[in-house]
C-alpha positions in Angstrom: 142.3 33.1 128.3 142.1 33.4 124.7 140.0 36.4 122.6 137.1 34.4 121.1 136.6 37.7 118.6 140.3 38.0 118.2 140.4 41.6 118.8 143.7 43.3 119.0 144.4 46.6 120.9 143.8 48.6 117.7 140.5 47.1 117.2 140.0 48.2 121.0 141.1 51.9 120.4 139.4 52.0 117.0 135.7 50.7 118.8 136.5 53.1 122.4 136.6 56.3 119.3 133.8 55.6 117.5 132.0 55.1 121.0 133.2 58.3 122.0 131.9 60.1 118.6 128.3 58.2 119.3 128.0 59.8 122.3 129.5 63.0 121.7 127.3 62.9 118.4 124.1 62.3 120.6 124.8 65.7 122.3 125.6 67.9 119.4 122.5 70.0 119.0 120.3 69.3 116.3 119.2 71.6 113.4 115.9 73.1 113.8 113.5 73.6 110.8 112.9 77.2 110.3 110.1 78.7 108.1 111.2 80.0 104.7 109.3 83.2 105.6 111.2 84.0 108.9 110.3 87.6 110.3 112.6 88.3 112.9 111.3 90.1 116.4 113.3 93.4 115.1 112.0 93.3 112.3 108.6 92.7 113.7 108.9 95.4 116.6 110.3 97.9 112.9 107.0 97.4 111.2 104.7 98.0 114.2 107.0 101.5 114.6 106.9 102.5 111.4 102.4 101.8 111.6 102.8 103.8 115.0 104.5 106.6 113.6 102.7 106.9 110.3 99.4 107.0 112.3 100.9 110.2 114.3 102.1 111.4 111.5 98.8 111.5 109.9 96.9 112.4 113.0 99.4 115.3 113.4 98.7 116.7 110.0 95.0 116.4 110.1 95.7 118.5 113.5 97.3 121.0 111.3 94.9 121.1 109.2 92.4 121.9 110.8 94.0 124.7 112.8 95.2 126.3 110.0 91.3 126.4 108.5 89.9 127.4 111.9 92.5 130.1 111.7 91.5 131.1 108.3 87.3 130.9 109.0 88.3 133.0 112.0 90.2 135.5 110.2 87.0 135.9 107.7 84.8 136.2 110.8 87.0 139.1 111.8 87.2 140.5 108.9 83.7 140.0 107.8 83.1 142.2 111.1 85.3 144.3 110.5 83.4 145.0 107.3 80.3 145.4 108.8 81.7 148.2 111.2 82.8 150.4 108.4 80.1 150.1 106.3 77.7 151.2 109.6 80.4 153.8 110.0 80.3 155.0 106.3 76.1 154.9 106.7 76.0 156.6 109.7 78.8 159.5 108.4 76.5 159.8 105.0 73.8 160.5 107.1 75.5 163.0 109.5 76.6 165.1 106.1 73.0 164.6 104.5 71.7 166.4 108.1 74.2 168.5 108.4 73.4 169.4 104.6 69.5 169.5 104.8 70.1 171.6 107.8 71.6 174.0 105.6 69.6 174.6 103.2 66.5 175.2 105.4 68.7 178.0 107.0 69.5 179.3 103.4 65.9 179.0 102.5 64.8 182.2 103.0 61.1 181.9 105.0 58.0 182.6 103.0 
């Protein structure tokens, strides 16, 4: 039986390859299209942290804050208290001297 195509070995060997690199070519795994902008998760899950943490950040200093001026409005409280007392203190020892003084002087005074 005679080869109507007239195809040698080599031509065999030459068509079984590029058969072979078809197939294997069909397998390969095709490039994907990926955006231009590509965010990756970490980088993603980074940005969400750093929101997180700036938010308690900011909630921890307003926290401060606002101890540090209840501390201070309580500290006038005590001190405008404190304040008070002495100057009732200071009355009330003016008053004693001005008694103890008048009382004096109507003993002094002699009667009429």
């Amino acid at each position: 039986m005679k080869d109507p195509l007239k195809t040698g070995f080599a031509d065999r060997l030459t068509a079984q390859a590029e058969a072979k690199k078809a197939m294997l070519a069909k397998f390969k795994p095709k490039p994907t299209v990926q955006a231009e902008v590509f965010e990756s998760r970490e980088d993603i899950r980074q940005k969400e942290l750093e929101t997180v943490r700036a938010a308690r950040a900011e909630a921890k200093e307003l926290a401060r804050q606002a101890a540090e001026a209840k501390r201070l409005t309580d500290l006038e409280m005590k001190r405008g208290e404190r304040k008070q007392r002495k100057a009732t203190t200071k009355a009330e020892q003016r008053a004693a001297r001005e008694a103890k003084a008048a009382a004096r002087r109507t003993l002094m005074r002699p009667s009429s």
